[in-house]
C-alpha positions in Angstrom: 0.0 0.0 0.0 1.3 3.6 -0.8 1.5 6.3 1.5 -1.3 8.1 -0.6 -3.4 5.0 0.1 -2.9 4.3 3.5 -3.3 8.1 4.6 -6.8 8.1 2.5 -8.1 5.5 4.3 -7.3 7.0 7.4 -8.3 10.4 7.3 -11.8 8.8 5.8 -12.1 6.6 9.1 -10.8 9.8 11.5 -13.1 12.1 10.1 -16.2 10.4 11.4 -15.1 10.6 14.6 -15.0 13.4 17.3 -12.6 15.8 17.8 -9.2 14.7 19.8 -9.9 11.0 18.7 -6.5 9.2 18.0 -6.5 6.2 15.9 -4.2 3.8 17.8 -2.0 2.3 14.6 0.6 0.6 17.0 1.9 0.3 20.6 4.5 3.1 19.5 2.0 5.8 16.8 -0.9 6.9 16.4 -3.0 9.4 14.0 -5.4 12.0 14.7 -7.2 14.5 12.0 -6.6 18.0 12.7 -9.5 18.9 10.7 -7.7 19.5 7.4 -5.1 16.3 7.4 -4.0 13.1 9.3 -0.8 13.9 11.5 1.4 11.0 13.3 2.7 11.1 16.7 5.0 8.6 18.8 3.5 7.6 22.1 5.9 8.7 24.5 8.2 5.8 25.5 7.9 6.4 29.3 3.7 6.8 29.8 1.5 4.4 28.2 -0.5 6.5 25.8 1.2 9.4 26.4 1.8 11.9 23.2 5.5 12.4 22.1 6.2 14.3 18.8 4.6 14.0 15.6 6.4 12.6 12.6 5.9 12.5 8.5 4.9 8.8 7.6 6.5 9.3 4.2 9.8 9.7 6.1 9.4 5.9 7.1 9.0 2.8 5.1 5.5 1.4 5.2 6.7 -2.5 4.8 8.4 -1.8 8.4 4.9 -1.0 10.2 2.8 -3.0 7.1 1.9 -6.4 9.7 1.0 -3.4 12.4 -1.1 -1.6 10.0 -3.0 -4.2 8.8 -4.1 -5.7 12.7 -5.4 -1.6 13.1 -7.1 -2.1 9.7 -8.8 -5.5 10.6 -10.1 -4.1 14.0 -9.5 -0.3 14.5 -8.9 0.9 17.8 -9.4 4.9 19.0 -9.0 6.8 21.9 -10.1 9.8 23.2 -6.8 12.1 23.9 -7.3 14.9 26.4 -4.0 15.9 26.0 -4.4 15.9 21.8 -7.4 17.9 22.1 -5.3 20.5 24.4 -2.7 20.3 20.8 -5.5 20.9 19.2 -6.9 24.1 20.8 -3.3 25.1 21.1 -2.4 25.2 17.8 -5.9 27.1 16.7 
């Protein structure tokens, strides 16, 4: 799957849901929508669930996360993110 591809899919299933929702890819990333395009962040290795810094998926090699990627897209998980929704309002 291309980056194009994956990101599509993603921002389709993130758009439909509410604001500060992250959509939990991996133990390590997740995506949120900031109402215009999907952004990446790292969980933070220290607190489970805790959000590090966001990164560009294009500046990593799908096939490394592809077996990841395609448990989220048999069963996607969310969370709510208080702290993302804190980004969020931050960065408006």
């Amino acid at each position: 799957m291309t980056h194009e591809k994956f990101e599509a899919h993603v921002a389709m299933l993130l758009r439909d849901q509410p604001r500060g929702t992250t959509a939990d890819l991996t133990g390590f990333a997740v995506a949120y929508w900031d109402g215009e395009r999907v952004r990446y962040v790292f969980l933070h290795e220290d607190a489970q669930g805790a959000l590090d810094e966001e990164f560009d998926l294009a500046d990593y090699l799908l096939d490394q996360w592809e077996a990841d990627f395609a448990v989220w897209f048999a069963e996607p998980q969310y969370s709510l993110q208080p702290e993302l929704l804190q980004w969020l309002k931050a960065g408006a």
